[in-house]
N, C-alpha and C positions, 0 to 999 in steps of 0.2 A: 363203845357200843352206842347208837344209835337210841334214842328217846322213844320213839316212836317204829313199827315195824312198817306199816303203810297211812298214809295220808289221803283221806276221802276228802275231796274237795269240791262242793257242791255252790253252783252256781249263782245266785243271786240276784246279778244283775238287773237293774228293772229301766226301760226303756220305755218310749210315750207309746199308748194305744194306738194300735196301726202301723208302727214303725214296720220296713219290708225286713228287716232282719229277724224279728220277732225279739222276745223280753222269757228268759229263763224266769223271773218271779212271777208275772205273770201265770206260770206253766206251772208256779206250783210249789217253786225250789223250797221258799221258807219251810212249809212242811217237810219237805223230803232232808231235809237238815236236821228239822229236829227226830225223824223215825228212827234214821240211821245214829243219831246219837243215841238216842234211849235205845235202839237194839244192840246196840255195843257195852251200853250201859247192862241190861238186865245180861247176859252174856256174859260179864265181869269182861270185858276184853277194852275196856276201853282206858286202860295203864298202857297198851300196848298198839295202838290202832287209835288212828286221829280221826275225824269228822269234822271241817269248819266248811263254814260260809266262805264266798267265793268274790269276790269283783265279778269283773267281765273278763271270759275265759277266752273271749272273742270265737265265740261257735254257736252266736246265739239262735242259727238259725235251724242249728240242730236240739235248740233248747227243749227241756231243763238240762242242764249239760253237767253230768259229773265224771272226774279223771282221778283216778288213784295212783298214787307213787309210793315207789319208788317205779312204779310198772309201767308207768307213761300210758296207761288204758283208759282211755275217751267213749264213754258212754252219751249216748244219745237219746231224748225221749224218755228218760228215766221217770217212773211214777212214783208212788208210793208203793205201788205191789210189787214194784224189782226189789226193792231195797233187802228185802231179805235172801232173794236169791243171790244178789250180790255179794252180801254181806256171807254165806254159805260156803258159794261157789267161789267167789274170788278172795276175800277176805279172808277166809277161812283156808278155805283147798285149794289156793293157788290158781286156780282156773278158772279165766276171766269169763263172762256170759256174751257170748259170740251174738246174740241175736240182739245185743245193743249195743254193741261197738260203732261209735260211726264210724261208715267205708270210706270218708274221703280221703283222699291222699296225702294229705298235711296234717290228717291225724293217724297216719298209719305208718309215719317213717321208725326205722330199725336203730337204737343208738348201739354205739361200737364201746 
């Protein structure tokens, strides 16, 4: 059995001011790390549900960038005020939040 049931893996990444890709810390991520920790935490859910800091996910331009697995679900633009609908709705109910997923194509592929 498996340690963990999903893995939140949140961004970090931080890149020089100005860079045309953009910087996930920048946007915020450090925060957004530790919400989604403590909301896992007061939840008791966090024996069962991971939250860590992230490298470079290489999406920074879609940053703050967080992707949960086993779901391979790539979030986009993530704030501090998703993190609990995330944490809800996907986390919780299986059912990822469609209005941050990023659309591009390299985060949308089907594994078999």
């Amino acid at each position: 059995m498996a340690r963990f049931k999903r893995h939140v893996l949140i961004c970090e990444n931080e890149r020089a001011e100005g860079h045309p890709r953009g910087s996930c810390a920048r946007g915020g991520s450090a925060e957004l790390t530790e919400v989604f920790k403590e909301e896992l935490r007061k939840r008791g859910m966090a024996t069962r549900f991971r939250a860590n800091k992230s490298g470079c996910l290489d999406a920074c331009e879609f940053g703050p960038v967080v992707v949960v697995y086993p779901d391979a679900v790539w979030y986009g633009g993530v704030t501090v005020d998703d993190v609990v609908e995330i944490i809800e709705s996907h986390i919780i109910g299986g059912q990822p939040v469609e209005r941050l997923i990023i659309k591009d194509k390299r985060f949308l592929q089907e594994f078999e």
